[in-house]
N, C-alpha and C positions, 0 to 999 in steps of 0.2 A: 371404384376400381380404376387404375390409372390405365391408361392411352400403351398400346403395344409401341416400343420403337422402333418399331419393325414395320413397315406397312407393307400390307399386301402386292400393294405396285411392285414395290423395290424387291421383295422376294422374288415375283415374276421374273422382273429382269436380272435377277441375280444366276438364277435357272437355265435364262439364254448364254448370258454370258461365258458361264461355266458350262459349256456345250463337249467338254471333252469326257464325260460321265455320265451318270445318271443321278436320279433324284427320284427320294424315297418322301412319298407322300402321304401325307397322316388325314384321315379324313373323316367327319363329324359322325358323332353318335347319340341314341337320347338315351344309354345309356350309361355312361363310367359318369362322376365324378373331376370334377378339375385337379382335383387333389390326387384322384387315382391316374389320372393321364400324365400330370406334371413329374409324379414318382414312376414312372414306365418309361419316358422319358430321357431321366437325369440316370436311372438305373441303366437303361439299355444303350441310350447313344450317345451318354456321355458329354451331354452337354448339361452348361449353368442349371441349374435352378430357375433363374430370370428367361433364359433363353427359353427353357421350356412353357413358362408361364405362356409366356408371349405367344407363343405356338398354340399352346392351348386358347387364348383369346383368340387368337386367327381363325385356327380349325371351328368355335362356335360362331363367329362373325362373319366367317365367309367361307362354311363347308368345308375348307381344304388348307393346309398347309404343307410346304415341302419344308422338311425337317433336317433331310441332311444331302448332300452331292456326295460322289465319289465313284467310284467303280461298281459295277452289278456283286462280284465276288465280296465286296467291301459288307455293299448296304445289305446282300443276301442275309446276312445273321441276325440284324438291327428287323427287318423286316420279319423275319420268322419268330423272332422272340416278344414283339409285340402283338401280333396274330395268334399265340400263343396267350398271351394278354386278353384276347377277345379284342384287341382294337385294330380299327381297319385302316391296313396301308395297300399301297402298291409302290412298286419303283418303277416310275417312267425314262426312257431311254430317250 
C-alpha cells in the first residue's frame, strides 16, 4: 500500500490556515470497508478517487481526517449524506 501524500501534519495546518470556514471531518470506524468509504467519498464530496483513498488511509492511521473546508451551509449536505451512509463526521468551526 503506498504512503498517503497527504500527511496528517500538513492537513492540520491546512485547517488553520483556511480559518475563514469550517471543516468537515471524517472519522474512524471498525466497520465500512475502504472501498465503501473511498466510494461515499468521491460520490458525495466530490473529490478524486486518489484523494479519497488518501483520506481513507488517514482516517485508519490516525482516527481522523478533515475532508473538506468551506462554509457550514456548504459542508451541511456533504455531512448528512454520509451520516446517512452510517459514517461518522462532524464539521468543526
Amino acid at each position: 500500500m503506498e504512503k498517503p501524500l497527504i500527511s496528517p501534519e500538513s492537513q492540520d495546518q491546512a485547517a488553520v490556515l483556511d480559518d475563514s470556514g469550517c471543516s468537515l471531518v471524517l472519522h474512524n470506524d471498525d466497520v465500512h470497508t475502504f472501498d465503501y468509504v473511498i466510494k461515499a467519498l468521491v460520490d458525495i464530496c466530490r473529490i478524486s478517487s486518489s484523494q479519497a483513498e488518501q483520506c481513507a488511509i488517514l482516517v485508519h492511521c490516525h482516527g481522523k481526517c478533515t475532508i473538506k473546508h468551506g462554509s457550514e451551509d456548504t459542508l451541511m449536505p456533504m455531512h448528512t449524506a454520509l451520516l446517512d451512509k452510517q459514517l461518522t463526521t462532524e464539521i468543526v468551526k
